[in-house]
C-alpha positions as CSV (number, residue, x, y, z in Angstrom):
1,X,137.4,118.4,130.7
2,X,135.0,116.7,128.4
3,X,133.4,113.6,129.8
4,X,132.4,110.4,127.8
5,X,129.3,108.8,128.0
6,X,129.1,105.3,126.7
7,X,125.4,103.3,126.6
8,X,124.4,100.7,124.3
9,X,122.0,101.2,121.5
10,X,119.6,98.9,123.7
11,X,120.1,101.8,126.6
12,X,119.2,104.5,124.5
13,X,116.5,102.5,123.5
14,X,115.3,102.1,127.0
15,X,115.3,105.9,128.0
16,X,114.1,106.5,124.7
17,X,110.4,104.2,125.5
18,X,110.6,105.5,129.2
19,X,109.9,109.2,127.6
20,X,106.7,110.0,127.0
21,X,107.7,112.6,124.3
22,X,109.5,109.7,122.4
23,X,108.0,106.6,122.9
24,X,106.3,106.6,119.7
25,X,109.3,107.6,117.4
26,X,110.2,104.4,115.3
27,X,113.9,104.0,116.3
28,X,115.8,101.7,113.2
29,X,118.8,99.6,114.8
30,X,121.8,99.5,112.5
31,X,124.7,96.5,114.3
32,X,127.2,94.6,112.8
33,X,125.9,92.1,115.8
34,X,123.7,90.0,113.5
35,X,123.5,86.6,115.8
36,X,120.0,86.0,115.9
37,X,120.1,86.3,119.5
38,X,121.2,89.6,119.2
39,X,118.6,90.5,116.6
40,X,115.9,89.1,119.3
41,X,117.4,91.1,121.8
42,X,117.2,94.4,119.7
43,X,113.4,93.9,118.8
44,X,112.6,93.1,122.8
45,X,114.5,96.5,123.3
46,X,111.7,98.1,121.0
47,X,113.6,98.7,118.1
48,X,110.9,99.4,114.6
49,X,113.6,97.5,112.7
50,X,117.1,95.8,113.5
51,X,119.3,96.3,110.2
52,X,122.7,94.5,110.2
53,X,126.0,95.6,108.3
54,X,126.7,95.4,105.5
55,X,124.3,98.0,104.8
56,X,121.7,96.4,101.9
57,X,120.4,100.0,100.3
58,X,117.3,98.6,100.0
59,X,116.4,97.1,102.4
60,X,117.6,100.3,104.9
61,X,115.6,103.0,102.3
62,X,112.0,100.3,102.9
63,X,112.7,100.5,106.4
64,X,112.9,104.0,106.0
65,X,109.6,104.4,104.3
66,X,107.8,102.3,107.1
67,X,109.4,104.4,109.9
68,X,107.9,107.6,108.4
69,X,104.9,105.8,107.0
70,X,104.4,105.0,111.1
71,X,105.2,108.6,112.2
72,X,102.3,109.8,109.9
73,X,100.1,107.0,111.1
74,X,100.5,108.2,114.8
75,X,100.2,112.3,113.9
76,X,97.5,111.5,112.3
77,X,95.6,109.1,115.4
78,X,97.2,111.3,118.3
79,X,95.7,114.9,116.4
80,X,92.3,113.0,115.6
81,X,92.6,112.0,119.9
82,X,93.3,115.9,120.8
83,X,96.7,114.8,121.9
84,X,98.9,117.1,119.8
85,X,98.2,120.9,120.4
């Protein structure tokens, strides 16, 4: 019997920050809620970037580049700090 597990992208997001071994990974939000509260909501959660649908090409590949652009930033600060082995 396969059981479903159902969390919101802002739960994943939480167990996501509570991890040590992923709380740096820049995590890009992609709804079709696009209120502003629930924009708000997303960034609180710790989302790098909150995209809405329609998808603007874009605007997804920049966010993209600054997500990786990020990742570099912090493999570069946690080797300089000893932290990655």
């Amino acid at each position: 019997m396969d059981i479903i597990c159902r969390i919101s992208g802002i739960e994943a997001m939480k167990i996501l920050r509570e991890d040590p071994a992923t709380t740096h990974i820049p995590v890009i939000a992609l709804s079709a809620n696009a209120m502003p509260r629930d924009i708000e909501k997303g960034m609180e959660a710790g989302f790098f970037r909150y995209l809405t649908k329609p998808i603007k090409v874009n605007e997804f590949l920049n966010a993209l580049d600054e997500a990786l652009k990020f990742s570099d930033m912090w493999l570069v600060s946690s080797n300089e700090l000893g932290q990655i082995r």
